[in-house]
PATI-398217 format. One record per residue (C-alpha): x, y, z. Coordinates in Angstrom, 2 decimals. Layout:
% PATI-398217
    east   north      up
       X       Y       Z
...
***
This chain:
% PATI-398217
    east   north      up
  -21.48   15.97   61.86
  -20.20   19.76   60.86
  -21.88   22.00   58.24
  -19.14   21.22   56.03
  -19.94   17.49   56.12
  -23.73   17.28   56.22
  -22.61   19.70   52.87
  -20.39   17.32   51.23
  -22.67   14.36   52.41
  -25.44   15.96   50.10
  -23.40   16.35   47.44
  -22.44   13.00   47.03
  -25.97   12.03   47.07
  -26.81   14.38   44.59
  -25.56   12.65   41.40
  -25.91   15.23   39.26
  -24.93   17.83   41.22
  -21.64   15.38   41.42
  -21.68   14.89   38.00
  -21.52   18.82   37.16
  -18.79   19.64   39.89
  -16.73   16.85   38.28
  -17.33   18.35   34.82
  -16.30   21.56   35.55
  -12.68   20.24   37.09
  -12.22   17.96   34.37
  -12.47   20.33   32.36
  -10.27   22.80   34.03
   -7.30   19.82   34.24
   -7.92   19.20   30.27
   -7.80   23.23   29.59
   -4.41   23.24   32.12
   -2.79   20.25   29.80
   -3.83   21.77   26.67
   -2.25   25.25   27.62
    0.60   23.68   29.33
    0.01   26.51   32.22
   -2.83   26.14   34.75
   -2.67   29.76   35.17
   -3.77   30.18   31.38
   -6.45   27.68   32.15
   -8.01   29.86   34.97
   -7.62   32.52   32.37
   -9.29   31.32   30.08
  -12.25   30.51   32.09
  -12.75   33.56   34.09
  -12.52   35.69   30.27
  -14.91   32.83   28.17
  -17.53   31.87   31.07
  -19.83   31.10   27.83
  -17.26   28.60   26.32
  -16.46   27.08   29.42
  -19.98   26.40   30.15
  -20.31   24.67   26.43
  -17.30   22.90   27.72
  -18.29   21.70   30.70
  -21.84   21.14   29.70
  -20.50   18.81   26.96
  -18.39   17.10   29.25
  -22.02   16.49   31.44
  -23.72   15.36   28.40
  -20.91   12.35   28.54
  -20.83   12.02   32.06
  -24.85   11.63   32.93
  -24.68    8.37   30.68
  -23.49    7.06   34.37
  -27.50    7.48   35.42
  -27.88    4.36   33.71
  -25.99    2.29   35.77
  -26.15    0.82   38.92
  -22.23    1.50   39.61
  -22.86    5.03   38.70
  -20.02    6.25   40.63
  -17.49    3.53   38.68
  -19.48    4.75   35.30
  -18.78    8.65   36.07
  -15.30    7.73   37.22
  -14.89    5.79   33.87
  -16.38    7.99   32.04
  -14.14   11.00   33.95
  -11.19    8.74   32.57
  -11.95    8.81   28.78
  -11.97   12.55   29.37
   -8.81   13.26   31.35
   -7.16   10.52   28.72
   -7.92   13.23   25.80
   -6.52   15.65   28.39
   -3.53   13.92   29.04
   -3.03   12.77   25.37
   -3.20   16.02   24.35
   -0.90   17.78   26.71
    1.81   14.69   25.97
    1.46   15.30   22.30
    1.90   19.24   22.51
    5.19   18.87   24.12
    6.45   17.73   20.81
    4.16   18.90   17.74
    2.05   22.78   17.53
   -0.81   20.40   16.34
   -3.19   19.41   19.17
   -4.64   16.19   19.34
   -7.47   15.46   17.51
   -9.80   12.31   16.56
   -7.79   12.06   12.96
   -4.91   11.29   15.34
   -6.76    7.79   15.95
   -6.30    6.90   12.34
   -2.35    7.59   12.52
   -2.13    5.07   14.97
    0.38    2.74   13.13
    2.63    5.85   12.15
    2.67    6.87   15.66
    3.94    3.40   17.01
    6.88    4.15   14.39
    8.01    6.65   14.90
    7.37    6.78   18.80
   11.20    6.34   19.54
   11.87    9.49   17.63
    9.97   11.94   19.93
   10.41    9.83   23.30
   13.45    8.23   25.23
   13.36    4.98   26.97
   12.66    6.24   30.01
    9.92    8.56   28.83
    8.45    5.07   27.37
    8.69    3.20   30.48
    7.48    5.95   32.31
    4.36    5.90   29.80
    4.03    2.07   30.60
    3.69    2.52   33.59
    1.25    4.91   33.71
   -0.85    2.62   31.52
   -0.36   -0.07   33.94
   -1.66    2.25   37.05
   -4.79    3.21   34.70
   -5.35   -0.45   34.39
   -4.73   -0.78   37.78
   -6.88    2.33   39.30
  -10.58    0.69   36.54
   -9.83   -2.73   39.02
  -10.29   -0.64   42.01
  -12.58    1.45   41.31
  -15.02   -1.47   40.12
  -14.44   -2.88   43.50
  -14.99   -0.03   45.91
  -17.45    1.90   44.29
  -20.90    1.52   45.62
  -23.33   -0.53   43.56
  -26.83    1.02   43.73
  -29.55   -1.50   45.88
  -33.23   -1.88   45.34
  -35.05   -1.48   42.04
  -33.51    1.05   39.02
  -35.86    4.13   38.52
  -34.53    3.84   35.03
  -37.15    6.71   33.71
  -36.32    8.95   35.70
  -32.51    8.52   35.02
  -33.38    8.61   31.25
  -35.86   11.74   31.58
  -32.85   13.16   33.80
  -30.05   12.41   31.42
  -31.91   13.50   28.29
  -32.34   16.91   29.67
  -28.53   17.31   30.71
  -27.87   16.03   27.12
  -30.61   18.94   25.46
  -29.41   21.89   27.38
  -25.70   20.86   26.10
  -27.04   20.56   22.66
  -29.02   23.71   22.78
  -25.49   25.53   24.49
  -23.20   24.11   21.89
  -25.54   25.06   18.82
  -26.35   28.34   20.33
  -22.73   29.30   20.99
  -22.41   28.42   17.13
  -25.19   30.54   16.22
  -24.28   33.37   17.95
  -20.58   33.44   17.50
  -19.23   32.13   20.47
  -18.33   29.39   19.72
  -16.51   29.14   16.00
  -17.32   26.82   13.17
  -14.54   27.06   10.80
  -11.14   25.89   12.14
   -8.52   27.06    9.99
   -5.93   26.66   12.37
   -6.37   23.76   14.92
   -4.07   25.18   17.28
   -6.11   28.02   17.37
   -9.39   26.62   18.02
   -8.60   24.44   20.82
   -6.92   28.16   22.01
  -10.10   30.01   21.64
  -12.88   27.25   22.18
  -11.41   25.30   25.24
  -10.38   21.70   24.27
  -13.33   19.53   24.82
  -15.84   21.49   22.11
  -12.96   21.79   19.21
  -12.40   17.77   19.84
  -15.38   16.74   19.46
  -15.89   19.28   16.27
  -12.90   17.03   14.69
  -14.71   14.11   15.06
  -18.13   15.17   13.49
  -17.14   17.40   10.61
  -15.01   15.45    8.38
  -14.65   15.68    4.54
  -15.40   18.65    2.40
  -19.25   20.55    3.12
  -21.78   20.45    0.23
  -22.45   23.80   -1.30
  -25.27   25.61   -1.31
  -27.46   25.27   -4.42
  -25.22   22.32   -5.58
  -26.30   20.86   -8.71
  -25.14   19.95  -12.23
  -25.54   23.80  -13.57
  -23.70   25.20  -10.82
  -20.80   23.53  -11.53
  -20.84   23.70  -14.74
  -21.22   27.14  -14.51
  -18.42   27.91  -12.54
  -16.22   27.71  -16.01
  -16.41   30.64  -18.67
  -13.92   30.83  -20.53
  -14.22   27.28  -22.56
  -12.12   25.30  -20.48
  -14.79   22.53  -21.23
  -15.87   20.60  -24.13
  -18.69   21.25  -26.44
  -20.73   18.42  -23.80
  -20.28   20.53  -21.14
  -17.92   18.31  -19.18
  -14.15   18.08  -18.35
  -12.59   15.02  -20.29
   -8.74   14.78  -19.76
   -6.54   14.37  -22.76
   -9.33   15.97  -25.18
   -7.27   19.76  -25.50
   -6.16   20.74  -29.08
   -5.13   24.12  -27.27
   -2.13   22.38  -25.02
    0.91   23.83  -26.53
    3.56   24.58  -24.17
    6.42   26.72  -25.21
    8.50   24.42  -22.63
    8.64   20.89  -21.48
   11.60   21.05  -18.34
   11.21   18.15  -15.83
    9.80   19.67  -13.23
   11.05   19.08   -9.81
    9.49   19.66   -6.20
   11.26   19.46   -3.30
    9.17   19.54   -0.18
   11.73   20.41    2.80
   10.69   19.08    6.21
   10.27   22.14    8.68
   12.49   23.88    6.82
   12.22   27.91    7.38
   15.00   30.22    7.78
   15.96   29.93   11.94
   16.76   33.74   11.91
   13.07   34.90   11.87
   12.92   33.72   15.40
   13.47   37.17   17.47
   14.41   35.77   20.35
   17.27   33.28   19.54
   20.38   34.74   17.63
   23.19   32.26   16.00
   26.97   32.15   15.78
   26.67   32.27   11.96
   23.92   32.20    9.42
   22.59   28.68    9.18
   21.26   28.76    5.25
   23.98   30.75    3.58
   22.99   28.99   -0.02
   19.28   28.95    0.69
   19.09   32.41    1.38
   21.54   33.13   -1.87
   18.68   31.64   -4.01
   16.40   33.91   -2.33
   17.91   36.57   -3.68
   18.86   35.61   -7.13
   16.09   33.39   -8.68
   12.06   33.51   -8.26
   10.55   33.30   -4.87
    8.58   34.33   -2.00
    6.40   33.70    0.78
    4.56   30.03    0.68
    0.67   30.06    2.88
    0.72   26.21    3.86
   -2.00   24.56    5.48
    0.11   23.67    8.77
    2.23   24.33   11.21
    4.13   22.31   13.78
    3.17   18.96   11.82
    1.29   18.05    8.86
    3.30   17.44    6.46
    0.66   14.73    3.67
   -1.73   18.17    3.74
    1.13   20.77    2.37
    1.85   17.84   -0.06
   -1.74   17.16   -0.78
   -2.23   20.77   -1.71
    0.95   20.76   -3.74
    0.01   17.90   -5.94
   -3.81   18.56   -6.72
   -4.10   22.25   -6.53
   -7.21   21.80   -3.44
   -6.85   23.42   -0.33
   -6.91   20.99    2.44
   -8.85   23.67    4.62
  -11.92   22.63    3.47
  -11.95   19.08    4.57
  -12.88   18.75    8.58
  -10.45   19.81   10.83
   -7.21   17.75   11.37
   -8.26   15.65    8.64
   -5.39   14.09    6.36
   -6.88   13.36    2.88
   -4.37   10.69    3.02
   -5.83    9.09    5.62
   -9.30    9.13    4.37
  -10.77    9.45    0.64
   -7.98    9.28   -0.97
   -7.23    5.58    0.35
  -10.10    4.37   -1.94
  -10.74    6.84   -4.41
   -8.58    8.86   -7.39
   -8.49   12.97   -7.33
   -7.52   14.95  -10.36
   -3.11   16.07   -9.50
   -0.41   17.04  -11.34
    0.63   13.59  -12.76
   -2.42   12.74  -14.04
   -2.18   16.16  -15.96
    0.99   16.21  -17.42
    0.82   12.64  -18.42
   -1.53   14.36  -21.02
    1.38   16.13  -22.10
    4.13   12.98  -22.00
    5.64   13.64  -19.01
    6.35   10.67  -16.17
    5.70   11.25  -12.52
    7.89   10.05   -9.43
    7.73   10.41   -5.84
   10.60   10.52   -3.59
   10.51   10.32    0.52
   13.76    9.89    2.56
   10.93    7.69    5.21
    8.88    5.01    5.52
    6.56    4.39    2.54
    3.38    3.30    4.47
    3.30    6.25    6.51
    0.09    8.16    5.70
   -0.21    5.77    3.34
    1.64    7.09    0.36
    1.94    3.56   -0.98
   -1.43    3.57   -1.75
   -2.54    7.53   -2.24
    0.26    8.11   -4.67
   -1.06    5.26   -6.88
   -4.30    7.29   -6.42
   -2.91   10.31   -7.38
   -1.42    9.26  -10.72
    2.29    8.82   -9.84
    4.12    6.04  -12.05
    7.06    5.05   -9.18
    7.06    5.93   -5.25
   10.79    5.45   -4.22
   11.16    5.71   -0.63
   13.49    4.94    2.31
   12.84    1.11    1.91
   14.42    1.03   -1.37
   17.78    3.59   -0.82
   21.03    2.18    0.27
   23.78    3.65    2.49
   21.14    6.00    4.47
   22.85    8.40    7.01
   20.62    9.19   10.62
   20.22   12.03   12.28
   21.01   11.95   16.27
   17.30   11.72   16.39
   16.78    8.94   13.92
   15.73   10.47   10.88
   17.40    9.92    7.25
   19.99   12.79    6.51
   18.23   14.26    2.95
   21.35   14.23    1.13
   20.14   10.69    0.09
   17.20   12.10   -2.09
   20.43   13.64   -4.73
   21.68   10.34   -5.98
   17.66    9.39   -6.46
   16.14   12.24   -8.10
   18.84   11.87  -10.73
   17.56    7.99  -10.99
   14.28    9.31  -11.30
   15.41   11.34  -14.04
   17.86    9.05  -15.70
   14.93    6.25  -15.67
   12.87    7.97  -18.58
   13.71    9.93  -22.50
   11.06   12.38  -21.95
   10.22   14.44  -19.33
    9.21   14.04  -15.69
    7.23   15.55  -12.94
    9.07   14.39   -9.51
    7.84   15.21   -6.32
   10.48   14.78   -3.44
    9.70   15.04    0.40
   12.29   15.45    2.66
   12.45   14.30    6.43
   15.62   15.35    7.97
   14.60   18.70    9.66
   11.73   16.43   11.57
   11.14   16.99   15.32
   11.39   16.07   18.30
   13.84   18.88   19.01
   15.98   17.79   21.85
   16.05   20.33   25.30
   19.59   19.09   26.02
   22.79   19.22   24.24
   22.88   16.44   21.55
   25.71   17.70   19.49
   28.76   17.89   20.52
   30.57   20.70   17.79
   28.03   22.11   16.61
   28.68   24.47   13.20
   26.20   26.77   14.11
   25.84   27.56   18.11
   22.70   29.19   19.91
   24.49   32.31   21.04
   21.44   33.87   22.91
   17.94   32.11   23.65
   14.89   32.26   26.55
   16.52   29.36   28.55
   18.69   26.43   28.26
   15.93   24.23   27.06
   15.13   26.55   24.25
   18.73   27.20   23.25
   19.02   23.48   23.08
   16.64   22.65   20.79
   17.19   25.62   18.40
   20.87   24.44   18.25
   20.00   20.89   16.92
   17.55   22.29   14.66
   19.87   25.07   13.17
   22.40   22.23   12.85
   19.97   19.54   10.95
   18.81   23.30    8.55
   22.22   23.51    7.89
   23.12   19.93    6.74
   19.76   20.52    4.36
   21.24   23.82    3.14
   24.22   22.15    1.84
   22.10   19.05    0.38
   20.10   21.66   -1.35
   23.69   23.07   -2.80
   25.21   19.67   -3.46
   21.57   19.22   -5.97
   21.50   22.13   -7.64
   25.61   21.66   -8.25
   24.46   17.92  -10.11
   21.42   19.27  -11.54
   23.30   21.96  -12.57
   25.79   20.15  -14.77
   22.39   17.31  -16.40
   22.08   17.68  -19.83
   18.46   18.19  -19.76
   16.44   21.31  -18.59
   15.39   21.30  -15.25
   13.21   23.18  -12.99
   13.82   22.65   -8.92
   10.80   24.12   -6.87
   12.07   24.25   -2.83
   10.10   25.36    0.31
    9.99   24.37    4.01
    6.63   22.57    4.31
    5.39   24.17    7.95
    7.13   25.81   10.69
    9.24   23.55   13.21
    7.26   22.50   16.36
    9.20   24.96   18.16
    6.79   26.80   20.80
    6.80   29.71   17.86
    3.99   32.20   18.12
    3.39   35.23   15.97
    5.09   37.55   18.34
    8.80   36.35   18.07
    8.49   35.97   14.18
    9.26   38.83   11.96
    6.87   37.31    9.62
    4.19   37.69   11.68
    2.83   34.52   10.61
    2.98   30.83   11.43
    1.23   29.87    8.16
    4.59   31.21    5.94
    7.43   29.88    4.46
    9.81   30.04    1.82
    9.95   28.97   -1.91
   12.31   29.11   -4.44
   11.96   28.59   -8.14
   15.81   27.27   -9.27
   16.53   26.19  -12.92
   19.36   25.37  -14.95
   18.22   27.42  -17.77
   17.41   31.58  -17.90
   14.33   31.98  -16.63
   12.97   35.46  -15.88
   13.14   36.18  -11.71
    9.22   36.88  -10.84
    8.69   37.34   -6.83
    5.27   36.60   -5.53
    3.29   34.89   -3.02
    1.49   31.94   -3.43
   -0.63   29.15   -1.31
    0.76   25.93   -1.11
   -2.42   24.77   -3.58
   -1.70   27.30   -6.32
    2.31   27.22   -6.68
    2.14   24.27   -9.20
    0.00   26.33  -11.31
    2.37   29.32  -11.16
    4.88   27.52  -11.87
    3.12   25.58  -15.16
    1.83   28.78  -15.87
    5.70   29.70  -16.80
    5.47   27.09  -19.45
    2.37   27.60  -21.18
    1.21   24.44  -19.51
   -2.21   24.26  -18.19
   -3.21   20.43  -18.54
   -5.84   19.73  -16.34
   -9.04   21.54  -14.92
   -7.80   22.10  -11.85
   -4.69   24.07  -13.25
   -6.82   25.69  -15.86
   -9.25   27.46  -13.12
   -6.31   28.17  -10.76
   -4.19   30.11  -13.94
   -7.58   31.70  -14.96
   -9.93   32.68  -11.94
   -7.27   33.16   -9.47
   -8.05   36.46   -7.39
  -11.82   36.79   -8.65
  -14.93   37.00   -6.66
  -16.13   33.74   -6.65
  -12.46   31.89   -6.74
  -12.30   30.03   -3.53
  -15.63   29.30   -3.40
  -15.85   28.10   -6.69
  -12.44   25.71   -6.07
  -14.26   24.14   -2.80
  -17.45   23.16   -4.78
  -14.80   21.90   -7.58
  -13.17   19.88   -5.00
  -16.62   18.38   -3.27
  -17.49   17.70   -6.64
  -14.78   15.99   -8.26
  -14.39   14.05   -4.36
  -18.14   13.76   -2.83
  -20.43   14.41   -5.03
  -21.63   13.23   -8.64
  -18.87   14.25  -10.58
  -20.74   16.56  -13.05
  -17.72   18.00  -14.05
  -16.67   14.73  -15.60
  -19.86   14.06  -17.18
  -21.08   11.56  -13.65
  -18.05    9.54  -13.72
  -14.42    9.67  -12.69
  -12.33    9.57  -15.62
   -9.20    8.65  -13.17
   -8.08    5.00  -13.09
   -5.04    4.37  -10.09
   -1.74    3.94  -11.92
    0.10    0.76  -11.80
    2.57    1.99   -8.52
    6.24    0.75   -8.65
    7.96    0.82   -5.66
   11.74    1.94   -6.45
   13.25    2.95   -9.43
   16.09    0.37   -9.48
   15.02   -2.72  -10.34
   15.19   -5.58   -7.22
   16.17   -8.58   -9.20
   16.76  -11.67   -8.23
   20.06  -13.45  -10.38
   20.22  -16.86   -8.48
   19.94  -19.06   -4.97
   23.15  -20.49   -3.91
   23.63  -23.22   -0.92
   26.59  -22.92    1.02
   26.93  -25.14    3.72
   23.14  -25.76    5.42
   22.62  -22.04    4.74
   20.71  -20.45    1.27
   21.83  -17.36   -0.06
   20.00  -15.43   -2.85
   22.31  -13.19   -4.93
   20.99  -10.37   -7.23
   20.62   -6.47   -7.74
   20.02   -3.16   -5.55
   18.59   -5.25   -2.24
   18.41   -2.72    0.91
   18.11   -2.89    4.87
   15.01   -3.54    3.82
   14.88   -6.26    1.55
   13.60   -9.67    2.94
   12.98  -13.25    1.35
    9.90  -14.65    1.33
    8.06  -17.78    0.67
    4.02  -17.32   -0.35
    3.80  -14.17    1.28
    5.13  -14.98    4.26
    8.91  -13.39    5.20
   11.52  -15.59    6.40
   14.14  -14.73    8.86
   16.81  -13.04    6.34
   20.47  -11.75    6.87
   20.99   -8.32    4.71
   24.58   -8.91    3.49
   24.89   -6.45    1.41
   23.31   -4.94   -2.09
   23.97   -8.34   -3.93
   23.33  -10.70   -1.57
   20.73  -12.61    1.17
   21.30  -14.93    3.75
   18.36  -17.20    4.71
   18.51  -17.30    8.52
   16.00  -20.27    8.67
   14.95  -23.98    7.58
   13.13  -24.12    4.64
   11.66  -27.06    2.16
   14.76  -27.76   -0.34
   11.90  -28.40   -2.45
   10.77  -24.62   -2.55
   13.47  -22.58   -2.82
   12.77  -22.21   -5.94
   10.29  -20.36   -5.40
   11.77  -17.71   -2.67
   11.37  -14.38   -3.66
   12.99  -10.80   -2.33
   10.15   -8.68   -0.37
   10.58   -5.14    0.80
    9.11   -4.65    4.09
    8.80   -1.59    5.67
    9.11   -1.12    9.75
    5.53   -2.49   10.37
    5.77   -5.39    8.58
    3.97   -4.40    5.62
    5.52   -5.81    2.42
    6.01   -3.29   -0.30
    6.61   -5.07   -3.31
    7.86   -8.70   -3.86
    9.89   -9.59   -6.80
    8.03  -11.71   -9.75
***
């Protein structure tokens, strides 16, 4: 046998030895995926030998859990699999979104199935299929070739042997941390899977979740965050209980929360036939605005809203983490509705999508909203060539929203046309505004379709300021692009300089007084109140009267653990926030009467979508939409229980909405 052999034959024997060589390619294949260039990859390594080996060494740490096996070599190869999986998963995902894979993305699960068909074709699905299928296919084998280990288990050894692998990557990872090597703080995700390799900023998303306890937390500190009197004679926050709440204006208030929506020109590498927000840009110029610091960029859309609504930044939960996905599905947080309601005004929220996604059906209820109407309960919906609903649905709605009350009202729209995938081939056909110049024919491609679908949402935001325009009551119409397109944008082809930045606008169809500054996505409702003389709510207050001290952001993130995680001191120990009674839809689904034609039923009644669907005891029934008026039951059912069919909306996944009573 040569050198080379007798080398390789030693390895192989050597599990550990193994174990680390396999480690170290791993993660070079993950670092390759998650840079889309394998070039960067060996970059990256040779620059950061101390990261990679916190990388690797974590990767070990998973891998010597094989020692305890007799099929160690199917265990590491298993165990190689979970890893390349997060690799591979990662890679797929950053072909279409900025934001890199991370455990939160487990919880999204159901909004990923869909909305799948949106980012991939057929093919790309089939393709995926079938690489499941070989995965499925390559465990079988595996389990039947490997070697299984004879004679008896030296299982403390293996233990003494895996427990020091799993110490020196412990004592790696927390030294790196120590030392500032590795980081702690992610605010950008992107970033840290950029600067601490892929493996290490994974794993940090799945430990660190929620929002960090302060130092020195206790009743007095947060109490004593306040000086000005913002509290009441007990020391605590009690909503409602303000003799000082005297606005010198009650407009509704409107927010309009445009999906990727940015002007397309900042990109210094594409150039346009023609300007592809005319209006947009118009308001820019004439009425209040500036730049907008959101919370993400590529994707994450529920944490610019999040910030919007309560006034907390969403960088200090754990990162990737969607509030919406998490303590906000079982527990109410001081926002804007539950302030102004204080004040008499009525709160609405308005998305062009699916209602369960992120699970606004139940968070909005949580965050004091009165009526969630989303795509499930608007008629005559227009698609992009990618699937999503065309915004200028969301005009004929937010004037529901406002028709549907006498006093005033808080409504928070979000947008969805401007959503990626961006296609890398020609999609439209006549385009109004052409790529004139781009990088490549890929790039040019999918700037086109996105300067297109800006364009169509520069004339919706026209078309509602024209109707708002002529209502008879004031109005105020807050606009801004809630992240950056997943576009492959970095910092040196923007003239911003920044991925973080967008654009807001502060319309009205009264005089106000033009005032250009910028804001974070968590403090422009409090600007904007501020206008008013409205400062309901503690969160508002401390925003309008600490912003830019010494102690503000720190003081807002032990606010925000307090009013979220801890014992609520600011509210006296208990939350003073009940969930609101959520209706789905502002029209009315009404039922009028169930008609028998034939062997068929038919139920006839009021504003029934796409959507709408009868059902018996919960369960839906096979139903023919027919139009806004009228059902067709496509099944058999008891003639002694029609009577008590009802109209369910059900979204794509088969949750039901609402039923009628």
């Amino acid at each position: 046998m040569s050198r080379t052999g007798e080398t390789i034959k030693k390895i192989t024997h050597n599990h550990i030895l193994t174990l680390f060589i396999m480690s170290v390619v791993i993660d070079y294949i993950i670092e390759a995926l998650g840079r889309l260039s394998p070039l960067e990859a060996l970059q990256f390594f040779l620059e950061h030998p101390l990261i990679t080996f916190c990388n690797v060494m974590l990767i070990l740490a998973v891998l010597s859990l094989s020692l305890l096996f007799r099929r160690r070599v199917f265990a590491a190869s298993m165990l190689s699999l979970l890893w390349l999986a997060i690799g591979i998963i990662n890679g797929i995902i950053l072909t279409n979104r900025m934001t890199p894979f991370n455990v939160k993305d487990l919880s999204t699960l159901s909004e990923a199935q869909s909305i799948i068909t949106n980012y991939f074709s057929v093919k790309s699905l089939i393709f995926i299929g079938a690489g499941a299928a070989l995965f499925v296919l390559l465990v079988i084998i595996l389990f039947r070739k490997t070697p299984k280990r004879s004679g008896k288990m030296d299982y403390r050894k293996s233990i003494a042997s895996m427990l020091i692998i799993i110490l020196v990557a412990f004592g790696a990872i927390t030294g790196g941390m120590r030392f500032g090597v590795l980081d702690t703080f992610f605010p950008s995700l992107p970033y840290a899977y950029r600067d601490n390799g892929v493996p290490y900023s994974f794993m940090i998303t799945w430990v660190k979740t929620g929002i960090d306890k302060p130092k020195g937390y206790s009743e007095e500190m947060i109490k004593g965050i306040f000086e000005y009197g913002e509290l009441g004679e007990d020391g605590i926050y009690t909503p409602g209980k303000d003799d000082n709440e005297k606005p010198s204006k009650k407009p509704n208030i409107i927010f309009l929360q445009l999906e990727s929506f940015i002007d397309p020109t900042i990109a210094t590498n594409v150039e346009y036939s023609k300007d592809p927000i005319p209006y947009y840009r118009e308001l820019l110029k004439k009425y209040s605005s500036g730049y907008l610091t959101v919370p993400a960029v590529g994707a994450g859309t529920a944490n610019v809203e999040f910030e919007a609504i309560t006034g907390i930044s969403a960088r200090f939960f754990g990162p990737g983490e969607y509030p919406y996905k998490s303590i906000l599905t079982e527990k109410t947080c001081e926002s804007v509705p539950y302030d102004l309601r204080q004040i008499g005004y009525t709160s609405h929220a308005i998305h062009n999508h699916r209602g369960a996604f992120y699970n606004r059906n139940t968070v909005f209820s949580n965050l004091g909203f009165d009526t969630f109407t989303c795509l499930e309960y608007m008629n005559n919906v227009v698609k992009t060539p990618k699937n999503w609903a065309k915004d200028t649905i969301l005009t004929e709605n937010i004037i529901d929203a406002l028709n549907s009350t006498k006093g005033p009202d808080y409504i928070y729209t979000i947008s969805v046309q401007g959503h990626g995938k961006y296609p890398k081939e020609q999609v439209i056909e006549d385009p109004v505004i052409e790529v004139t110049e781009a990088p490549d024919e890929e790039t040019k491609w999918a700037y086109e379709y996105y300067a297109n679908q800006v364009y169509e949402m520069d004339l919706f935001v026209k078309d509602l300021t024209e109707a708002l325009e002529e209502y008879d009551e004031d109005v105020v119409l807050v606009m801004y692009g809630d992240h950056l397109p997943a576009l492959d944008m970095s910092e040196e082809n923007l003239t911003t300089g920044d991925l973080y930045k967008t654009q807001y606008v502060v319309w009205s169809n009264f005089e106000m007084k033009k005032k250009n500054e910028d804001v974070t996505a968590y403090e422009i409702t409090s600007h904007v109140l501020k206008r008013f003389g409205i400062s309901a709510g503690l969160l508002t207050k401390f925003h309008q009267n600490y912003e830019g001290t010494r102690g503000y952001l720190n003081g807002l993130e032990a606010l925000s653990y307090d009013m979220l995680y801890g014992k609520e001191y600011i509210y006296g120990g208990k939350n003073p926030y009940e969930p609101t009674d959520l209706k789905m839809g502002i029209r009315d689904i009404k039922i009028e009467s169930i008609v028998k034609i034939g062997d068929k039923y038919y139920i006839k009644g009021q504003n029934f979508t796409e959507y709408s669907k009868i059902s018996l005891d919960g369960e839906v029934l096979k139903t023919v939409y027919l139009g806004p008026t009228i059902l067709a039951l496509n099944e058999e059912v008891d003639p002694a229980r029609v009577s008590d069919m009802k109209v369910s909306q059900v979204e794509k996944n088969k949750e039901i909405l609402s039923t009628t009573e």
